[in-house]
Backbone as a printed PyTorch tensor [residue, N CA C, xyz], in Angstrom:
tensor([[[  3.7410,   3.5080,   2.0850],
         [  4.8580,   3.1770,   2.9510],
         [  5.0600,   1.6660,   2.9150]],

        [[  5.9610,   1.4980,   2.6310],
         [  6.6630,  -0.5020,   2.8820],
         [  7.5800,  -0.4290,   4.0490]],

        [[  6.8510,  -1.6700,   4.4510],
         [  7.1910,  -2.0340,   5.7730],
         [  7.6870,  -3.6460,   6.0260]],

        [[  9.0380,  -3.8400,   6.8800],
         [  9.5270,  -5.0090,   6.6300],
         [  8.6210,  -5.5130,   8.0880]],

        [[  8.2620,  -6.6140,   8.2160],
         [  7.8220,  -7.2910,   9.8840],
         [  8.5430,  -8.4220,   9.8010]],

        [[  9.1040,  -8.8420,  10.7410],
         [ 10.4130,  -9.4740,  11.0580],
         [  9.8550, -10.5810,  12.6080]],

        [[  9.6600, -11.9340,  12.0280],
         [  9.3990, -13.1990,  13.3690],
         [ 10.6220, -13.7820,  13.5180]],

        [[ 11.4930, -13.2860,  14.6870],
         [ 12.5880, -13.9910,  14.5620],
         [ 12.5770, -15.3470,  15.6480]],

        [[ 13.2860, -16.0300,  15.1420],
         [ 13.4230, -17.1530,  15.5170],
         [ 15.1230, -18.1460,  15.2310]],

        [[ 15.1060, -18.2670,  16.4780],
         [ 16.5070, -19.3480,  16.4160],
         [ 16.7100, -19.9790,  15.0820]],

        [[ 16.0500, -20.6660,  14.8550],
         [ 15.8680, -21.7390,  13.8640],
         [ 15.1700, -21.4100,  12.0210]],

        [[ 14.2710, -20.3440,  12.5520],
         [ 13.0400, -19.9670,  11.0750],
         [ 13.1000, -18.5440,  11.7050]],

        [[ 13.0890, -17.2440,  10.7360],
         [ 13.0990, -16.2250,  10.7910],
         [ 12.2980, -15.8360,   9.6440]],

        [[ 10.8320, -15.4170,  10.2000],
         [  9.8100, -15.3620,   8.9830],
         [  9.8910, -13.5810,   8.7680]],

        [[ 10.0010, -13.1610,   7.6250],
         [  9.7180, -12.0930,   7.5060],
         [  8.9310, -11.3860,   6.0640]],

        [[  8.2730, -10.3980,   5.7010],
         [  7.5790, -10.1370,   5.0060],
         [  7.6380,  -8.4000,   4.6230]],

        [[  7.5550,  -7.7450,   3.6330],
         [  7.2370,  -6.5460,   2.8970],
         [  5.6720,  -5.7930,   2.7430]],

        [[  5.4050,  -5.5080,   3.3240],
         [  3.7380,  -5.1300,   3.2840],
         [  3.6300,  -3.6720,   3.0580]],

        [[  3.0490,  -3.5320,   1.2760],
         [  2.8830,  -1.7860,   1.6080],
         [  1.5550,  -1.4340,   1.3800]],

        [[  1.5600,  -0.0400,   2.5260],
         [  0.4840,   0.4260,   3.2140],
         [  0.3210,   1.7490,   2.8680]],

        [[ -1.0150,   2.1280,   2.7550],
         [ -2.2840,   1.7870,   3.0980],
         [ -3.3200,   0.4780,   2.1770]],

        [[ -2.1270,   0.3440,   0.8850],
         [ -3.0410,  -0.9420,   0.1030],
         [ -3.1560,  -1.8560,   0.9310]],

        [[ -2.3230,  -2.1550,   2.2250],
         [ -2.6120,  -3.7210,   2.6080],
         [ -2.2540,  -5.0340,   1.4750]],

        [[ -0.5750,  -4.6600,   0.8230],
         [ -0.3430,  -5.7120,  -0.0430],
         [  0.1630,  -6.3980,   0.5780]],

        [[  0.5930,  -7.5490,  -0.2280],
         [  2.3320,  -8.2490,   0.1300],
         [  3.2000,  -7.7930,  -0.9490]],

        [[  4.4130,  -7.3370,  -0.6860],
         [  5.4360,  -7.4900,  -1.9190],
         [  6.1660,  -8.3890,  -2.0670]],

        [[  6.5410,  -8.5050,  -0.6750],
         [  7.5520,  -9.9690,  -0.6750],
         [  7.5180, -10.6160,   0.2970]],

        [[  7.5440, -11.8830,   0.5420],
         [  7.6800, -12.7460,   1.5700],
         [  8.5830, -13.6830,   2.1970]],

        [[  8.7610, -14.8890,   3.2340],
         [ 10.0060, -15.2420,   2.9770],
         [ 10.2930, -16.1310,   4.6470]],

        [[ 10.8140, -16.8130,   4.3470],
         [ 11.5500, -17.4630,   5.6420],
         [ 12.8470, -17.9830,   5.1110]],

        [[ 13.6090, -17.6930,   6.7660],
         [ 15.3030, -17.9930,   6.2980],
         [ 15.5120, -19.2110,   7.5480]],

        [[ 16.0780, -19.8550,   7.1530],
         [ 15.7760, -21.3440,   8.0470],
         [ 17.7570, -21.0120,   8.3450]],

        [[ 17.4490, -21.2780,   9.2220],
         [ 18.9710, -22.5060,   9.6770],
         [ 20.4480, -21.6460,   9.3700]],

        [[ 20.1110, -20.4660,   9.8270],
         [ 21.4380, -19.2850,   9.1880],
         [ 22.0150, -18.6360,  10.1030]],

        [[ 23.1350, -18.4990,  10.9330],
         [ 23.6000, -17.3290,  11.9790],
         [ 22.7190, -15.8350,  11.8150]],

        [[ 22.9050, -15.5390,  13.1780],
         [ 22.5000, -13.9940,  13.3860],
         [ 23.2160, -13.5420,  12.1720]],

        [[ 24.2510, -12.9960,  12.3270],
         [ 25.0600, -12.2150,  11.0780],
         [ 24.3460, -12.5640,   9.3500]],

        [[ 24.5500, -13.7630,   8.9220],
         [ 23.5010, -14.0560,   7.5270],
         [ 22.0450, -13.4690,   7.5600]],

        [[ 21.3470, -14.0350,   8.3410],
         [ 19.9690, -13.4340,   8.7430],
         [ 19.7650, -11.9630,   8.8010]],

        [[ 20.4830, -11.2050,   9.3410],
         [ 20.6060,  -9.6110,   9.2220],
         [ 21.1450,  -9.1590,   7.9990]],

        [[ 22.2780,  -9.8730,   7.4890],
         [ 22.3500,  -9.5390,   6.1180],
         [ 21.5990,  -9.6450,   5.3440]],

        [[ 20.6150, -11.1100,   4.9780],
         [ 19.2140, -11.0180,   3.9680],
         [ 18.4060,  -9.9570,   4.2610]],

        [[ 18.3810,  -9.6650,   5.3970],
         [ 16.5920,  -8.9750,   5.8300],
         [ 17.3980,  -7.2900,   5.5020]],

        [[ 18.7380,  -7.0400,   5.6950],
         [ 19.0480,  -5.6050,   5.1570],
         [ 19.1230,  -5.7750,   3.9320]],

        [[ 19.2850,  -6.6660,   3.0020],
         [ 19.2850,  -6.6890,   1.5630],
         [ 18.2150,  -6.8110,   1.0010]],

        [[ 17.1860,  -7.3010,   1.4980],
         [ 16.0290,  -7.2890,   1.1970],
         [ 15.0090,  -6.0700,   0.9580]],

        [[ 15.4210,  -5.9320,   2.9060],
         [ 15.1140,  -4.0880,   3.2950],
         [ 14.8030,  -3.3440,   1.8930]],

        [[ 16.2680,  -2.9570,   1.6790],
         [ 16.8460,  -2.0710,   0.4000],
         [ 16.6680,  -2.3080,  -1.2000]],

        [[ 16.7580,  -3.2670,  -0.9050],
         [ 15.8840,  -3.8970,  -2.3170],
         [ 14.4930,  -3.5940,  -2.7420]],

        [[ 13.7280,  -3.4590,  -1.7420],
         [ 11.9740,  -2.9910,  -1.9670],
         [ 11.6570,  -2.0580,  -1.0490]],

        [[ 12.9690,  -0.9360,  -0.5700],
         [ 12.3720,   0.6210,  -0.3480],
         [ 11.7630,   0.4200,   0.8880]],

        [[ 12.0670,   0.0570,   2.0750],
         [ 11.5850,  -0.6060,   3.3550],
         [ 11.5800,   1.0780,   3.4960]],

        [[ 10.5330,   1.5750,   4.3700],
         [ 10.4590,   2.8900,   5.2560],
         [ 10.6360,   2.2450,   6.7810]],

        [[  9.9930,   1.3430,   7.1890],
         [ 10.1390,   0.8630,   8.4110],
         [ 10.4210,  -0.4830,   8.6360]],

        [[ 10.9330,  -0.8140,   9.8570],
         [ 10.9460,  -2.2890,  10.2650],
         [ 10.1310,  -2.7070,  11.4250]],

        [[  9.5110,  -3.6430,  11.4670],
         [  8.9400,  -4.0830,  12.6940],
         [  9.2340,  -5.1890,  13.0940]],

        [[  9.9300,  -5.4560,  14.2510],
         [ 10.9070,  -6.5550,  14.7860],
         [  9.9840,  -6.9270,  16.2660]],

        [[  9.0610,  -8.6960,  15.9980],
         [  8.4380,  -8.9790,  17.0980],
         [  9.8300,  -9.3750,  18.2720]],

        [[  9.2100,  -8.1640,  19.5560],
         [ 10.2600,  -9.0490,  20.6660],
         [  9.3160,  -9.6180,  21.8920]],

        [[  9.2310, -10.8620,  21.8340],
         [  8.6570, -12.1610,  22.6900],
         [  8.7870, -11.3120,  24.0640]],

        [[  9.7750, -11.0940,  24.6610],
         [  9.6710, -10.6950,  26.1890],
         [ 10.1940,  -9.3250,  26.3120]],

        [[  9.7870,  -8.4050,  25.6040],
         [ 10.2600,  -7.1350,  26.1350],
         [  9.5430,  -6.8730,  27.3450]],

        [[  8.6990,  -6.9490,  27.5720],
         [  8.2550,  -6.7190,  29.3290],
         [  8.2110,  -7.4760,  29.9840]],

        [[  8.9600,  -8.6010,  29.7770],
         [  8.8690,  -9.8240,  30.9100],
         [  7.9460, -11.0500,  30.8390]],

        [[  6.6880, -10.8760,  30.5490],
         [  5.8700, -11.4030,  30.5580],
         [  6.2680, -12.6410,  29.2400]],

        [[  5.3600, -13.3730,  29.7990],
         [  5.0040, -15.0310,  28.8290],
         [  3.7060, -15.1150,  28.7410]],

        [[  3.1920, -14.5830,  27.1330],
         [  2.4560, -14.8990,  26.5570],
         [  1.6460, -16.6140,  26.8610]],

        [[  0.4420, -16.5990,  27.1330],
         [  0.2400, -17.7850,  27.8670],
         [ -0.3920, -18.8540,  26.8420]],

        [[ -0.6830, -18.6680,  25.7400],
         [ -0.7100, -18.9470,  23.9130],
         [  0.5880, -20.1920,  24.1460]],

        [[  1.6820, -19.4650,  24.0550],
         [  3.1560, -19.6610,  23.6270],
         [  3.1200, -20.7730,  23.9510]],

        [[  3.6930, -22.1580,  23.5120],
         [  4.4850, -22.9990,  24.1910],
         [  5.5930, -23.8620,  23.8330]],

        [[  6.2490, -22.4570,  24.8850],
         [  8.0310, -22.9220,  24.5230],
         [  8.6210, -22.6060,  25.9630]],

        [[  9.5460, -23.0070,  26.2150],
         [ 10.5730, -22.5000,  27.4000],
         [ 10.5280, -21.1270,  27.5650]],

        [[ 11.0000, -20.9260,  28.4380],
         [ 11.4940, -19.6530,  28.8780],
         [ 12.6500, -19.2810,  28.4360]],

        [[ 13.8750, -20.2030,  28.2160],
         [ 15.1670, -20.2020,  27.2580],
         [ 15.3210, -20.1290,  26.0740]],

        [[ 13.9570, -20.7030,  25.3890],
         [ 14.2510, -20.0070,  23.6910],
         [ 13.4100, -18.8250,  24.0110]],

        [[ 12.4060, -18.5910,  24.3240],
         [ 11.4080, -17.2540,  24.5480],
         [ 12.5130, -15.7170,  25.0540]],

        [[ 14.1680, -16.2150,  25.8370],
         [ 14.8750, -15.3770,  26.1050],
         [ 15.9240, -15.1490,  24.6060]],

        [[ 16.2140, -16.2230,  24.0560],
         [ 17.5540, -16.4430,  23.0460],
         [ 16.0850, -15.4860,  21.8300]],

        [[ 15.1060, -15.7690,  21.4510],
         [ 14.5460, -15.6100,  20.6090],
         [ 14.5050, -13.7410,  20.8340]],

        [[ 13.9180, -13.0040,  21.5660],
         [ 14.5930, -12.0840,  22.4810],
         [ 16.0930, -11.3940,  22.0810]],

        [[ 16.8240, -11.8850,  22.5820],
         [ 18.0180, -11.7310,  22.1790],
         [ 18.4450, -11.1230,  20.6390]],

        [[ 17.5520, -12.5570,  19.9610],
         [ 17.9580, -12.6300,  18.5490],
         [ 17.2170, -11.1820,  17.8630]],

        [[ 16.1650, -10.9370,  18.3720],
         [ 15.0450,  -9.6090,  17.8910],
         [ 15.2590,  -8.3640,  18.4090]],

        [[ 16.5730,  -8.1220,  19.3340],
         [ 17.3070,  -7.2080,  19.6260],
         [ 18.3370,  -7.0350,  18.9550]],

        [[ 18.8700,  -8.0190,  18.5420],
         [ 20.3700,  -8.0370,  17.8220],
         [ 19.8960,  -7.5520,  16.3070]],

        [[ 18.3360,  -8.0450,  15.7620],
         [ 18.3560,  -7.5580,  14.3810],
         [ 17.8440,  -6.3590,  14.5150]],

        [[ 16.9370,  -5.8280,  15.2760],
         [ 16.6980,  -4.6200,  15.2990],
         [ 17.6910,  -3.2480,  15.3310]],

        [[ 18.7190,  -3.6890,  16.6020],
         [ 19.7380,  -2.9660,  16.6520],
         [ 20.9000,  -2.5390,  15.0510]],

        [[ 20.8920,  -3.7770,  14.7490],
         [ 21.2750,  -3.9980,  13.6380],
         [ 21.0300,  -3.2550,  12.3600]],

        [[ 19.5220,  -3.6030,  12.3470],
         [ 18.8690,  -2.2870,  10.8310],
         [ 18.7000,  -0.9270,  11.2390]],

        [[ 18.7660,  -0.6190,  12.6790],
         [ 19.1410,   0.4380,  13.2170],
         [ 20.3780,   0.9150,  12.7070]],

        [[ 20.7040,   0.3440,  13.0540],
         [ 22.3960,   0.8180,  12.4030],
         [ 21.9800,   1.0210,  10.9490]],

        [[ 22.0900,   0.3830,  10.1560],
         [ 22.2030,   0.9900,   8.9650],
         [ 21.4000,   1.7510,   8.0080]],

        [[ 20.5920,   2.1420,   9.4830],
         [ 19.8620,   3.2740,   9.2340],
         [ 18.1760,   3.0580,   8.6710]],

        [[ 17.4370,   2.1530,   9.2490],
         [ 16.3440,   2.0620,   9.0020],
         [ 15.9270,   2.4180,  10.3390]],

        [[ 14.6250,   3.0920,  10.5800],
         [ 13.3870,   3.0030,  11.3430],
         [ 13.0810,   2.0280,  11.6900]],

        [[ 12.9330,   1.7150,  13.1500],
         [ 12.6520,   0.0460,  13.6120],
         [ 11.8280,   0.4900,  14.9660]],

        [[ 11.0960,  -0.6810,  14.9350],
         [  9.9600,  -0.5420,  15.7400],
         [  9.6370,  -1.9730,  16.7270]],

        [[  9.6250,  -2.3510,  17.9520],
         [  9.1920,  -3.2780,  18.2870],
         [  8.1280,  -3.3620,  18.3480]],

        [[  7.5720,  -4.6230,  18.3110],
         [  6.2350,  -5.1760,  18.0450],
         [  5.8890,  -6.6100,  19.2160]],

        [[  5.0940,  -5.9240,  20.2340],
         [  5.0570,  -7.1190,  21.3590],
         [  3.2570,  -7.7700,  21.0290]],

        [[  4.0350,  -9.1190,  21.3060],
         [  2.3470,  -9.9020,  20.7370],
         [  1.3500,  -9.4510,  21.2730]],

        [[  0.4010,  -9.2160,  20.5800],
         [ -1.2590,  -8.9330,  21.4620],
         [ -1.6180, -10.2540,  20.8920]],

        [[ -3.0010, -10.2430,  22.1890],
         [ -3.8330, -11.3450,  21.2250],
         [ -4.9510, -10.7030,  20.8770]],

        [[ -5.3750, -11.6580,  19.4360],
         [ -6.4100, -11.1580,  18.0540],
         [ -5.4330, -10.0320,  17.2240]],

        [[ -4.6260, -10.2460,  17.0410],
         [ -3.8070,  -9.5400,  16.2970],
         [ -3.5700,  -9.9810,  14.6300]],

        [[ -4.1040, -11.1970,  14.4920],
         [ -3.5600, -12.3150,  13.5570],
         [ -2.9040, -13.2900,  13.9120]],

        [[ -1.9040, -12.9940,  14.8810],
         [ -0.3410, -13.9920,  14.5840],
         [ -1.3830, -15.5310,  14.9050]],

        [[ -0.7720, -16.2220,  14.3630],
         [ -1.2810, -17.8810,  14.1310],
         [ -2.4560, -17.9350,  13.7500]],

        [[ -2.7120, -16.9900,  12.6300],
         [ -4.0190, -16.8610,  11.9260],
         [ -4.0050, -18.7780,  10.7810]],

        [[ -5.5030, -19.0220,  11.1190],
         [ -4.9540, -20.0580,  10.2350],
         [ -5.0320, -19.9980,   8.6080]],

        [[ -4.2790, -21.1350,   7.8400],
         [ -3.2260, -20.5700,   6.9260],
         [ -4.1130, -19.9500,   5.9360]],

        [[ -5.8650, -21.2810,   5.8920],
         [ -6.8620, -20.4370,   4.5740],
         [ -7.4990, -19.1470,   4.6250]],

        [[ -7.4590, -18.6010,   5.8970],
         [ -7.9020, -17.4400,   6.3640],
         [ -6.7590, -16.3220,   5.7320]],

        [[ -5.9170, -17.0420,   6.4770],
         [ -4.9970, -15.7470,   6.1060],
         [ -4.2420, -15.6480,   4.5830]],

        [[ -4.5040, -16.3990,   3.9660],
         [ -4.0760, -16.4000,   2.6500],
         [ -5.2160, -15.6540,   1.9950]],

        [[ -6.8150, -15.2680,   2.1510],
         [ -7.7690, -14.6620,   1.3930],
         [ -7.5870, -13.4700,   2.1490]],

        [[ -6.8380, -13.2270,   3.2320],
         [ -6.8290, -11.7010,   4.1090],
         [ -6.0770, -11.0880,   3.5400]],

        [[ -5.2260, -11.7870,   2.8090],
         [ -3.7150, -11.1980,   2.1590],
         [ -3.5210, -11.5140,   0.3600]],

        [[ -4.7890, -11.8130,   0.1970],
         [ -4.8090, -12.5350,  -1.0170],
         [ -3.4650, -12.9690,  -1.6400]],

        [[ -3.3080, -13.7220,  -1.0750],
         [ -1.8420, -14.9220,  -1.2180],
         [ -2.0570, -15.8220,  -1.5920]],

        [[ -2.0180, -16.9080,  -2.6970],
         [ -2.6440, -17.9140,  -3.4860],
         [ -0.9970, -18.9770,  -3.4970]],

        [[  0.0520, -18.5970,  -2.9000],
         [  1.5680, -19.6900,  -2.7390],
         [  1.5120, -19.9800,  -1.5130]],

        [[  2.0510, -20.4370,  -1.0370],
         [  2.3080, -21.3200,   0.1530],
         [  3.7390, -20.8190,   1.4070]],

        [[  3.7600, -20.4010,   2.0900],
         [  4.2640, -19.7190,   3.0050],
         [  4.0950, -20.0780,   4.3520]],

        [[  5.7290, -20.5400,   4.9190],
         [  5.7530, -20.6010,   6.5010],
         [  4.7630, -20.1670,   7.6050]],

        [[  4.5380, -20.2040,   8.7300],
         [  3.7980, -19.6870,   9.5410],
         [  4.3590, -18.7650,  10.2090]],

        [[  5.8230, -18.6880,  10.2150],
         [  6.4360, -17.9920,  10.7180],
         [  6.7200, -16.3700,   9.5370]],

        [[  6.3820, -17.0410,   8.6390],
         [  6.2260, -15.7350,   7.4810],
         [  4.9030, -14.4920,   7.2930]],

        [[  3.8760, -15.8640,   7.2560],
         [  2.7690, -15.0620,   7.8740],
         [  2.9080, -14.3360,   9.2710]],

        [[  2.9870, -14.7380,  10.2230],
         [  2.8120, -14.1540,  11.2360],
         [  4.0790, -12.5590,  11.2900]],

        [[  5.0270, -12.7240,  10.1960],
         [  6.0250, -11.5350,   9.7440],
         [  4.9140, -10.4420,   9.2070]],

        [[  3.7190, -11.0050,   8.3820],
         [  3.2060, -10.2000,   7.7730],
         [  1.8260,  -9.4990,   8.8350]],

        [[  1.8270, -10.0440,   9.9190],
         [  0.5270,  -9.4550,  10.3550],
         [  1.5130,  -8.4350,  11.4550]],

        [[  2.7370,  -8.8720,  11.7020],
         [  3.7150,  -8.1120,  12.3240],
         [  4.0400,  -7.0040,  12.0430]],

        [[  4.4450,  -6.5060,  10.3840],
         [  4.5490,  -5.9320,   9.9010],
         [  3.2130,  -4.8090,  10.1000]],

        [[  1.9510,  -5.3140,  10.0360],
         [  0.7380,  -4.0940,  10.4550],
         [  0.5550,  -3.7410,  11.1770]],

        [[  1.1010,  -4.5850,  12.6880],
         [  1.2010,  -4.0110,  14.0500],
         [  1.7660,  -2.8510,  14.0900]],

        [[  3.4200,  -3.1550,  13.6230],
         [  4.8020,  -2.1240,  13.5580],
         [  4.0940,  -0.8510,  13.3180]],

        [[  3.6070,  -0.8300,  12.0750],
         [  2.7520,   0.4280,  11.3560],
         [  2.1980,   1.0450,  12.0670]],

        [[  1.3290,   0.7330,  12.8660],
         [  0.4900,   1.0670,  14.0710],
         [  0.7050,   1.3260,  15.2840]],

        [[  1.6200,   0.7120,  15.8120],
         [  2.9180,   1.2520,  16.4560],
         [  3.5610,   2.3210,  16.4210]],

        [[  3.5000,   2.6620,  15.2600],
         [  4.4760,   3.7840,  14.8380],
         [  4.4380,   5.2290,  14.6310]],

        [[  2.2380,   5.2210,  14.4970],
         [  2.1670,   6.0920,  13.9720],
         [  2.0930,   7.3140,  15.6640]]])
């Protein structure tokens, strides 16, 4: 099963391809500096491009709560939110399986980078916001089943 995990963000929208049960990467990726609308278009073209079965879309405050890790406002922690509803809804629509994914901690996310490059045997260089797409992506899975 390939699975897209999706860190959205105002600004950097890290996302990643992970198929499972190998525990690969297929593809990886951050989209910097692009409207909602562009951003949903890469990540559905992408999707479809490498046979996505599922999506896993982290949403920061689906229960309210503030991660006490985090430190950001409460106003991007809502817009960021926003933005991970709008893409989810989105690949919903065009017909993918989507899954939210609310942070735990020890999950990975802000794994640091040499760790997580031998966890994922990844030897290029990749956002943090990409990684943390990819440990997203194993949550979703798990999530799901």
């Amino acid at each position: 099963m390939r699975v897209l995990g999706v860190d959205p963000g105002c600004k950097h929208t890290g996302w990643a391809i992970v198929d499972l049960p190998a525990r690969s990467l297929v593809a990886i990726g951050t989209i910097r500096n692009k409207g909602v609308d562009a951003t949903q278009d890469e990540l559905g073209a992408r999707a479809e491009e490498h046979g996505v079965e599922l999506v896993a879309v982290q949403v920061p405050a689906i229960s309210g709560r503030r991660a006490p890790q985090w430190n950001k406002s409460a106003m991007s922690i809502v817009k960021n939110a926003g933005l991970a509803c709008d893409i989810r809804g989105w690949l919903r629509g065009r017909g993918f399986r989507t899954v939210a994914v609310e942070p735990k901690a020890r999950c990975g996310l802000k794994m640091d980078a040499k760790l997580w490059a031998k966890y994922w045997n990844h030897d290029k260089r990749c956002s943090e916001d990409a990684r943390d797409a990819a440990q997203i992506a194993l949550m979703g899975a798990e999530n799901a089943r």
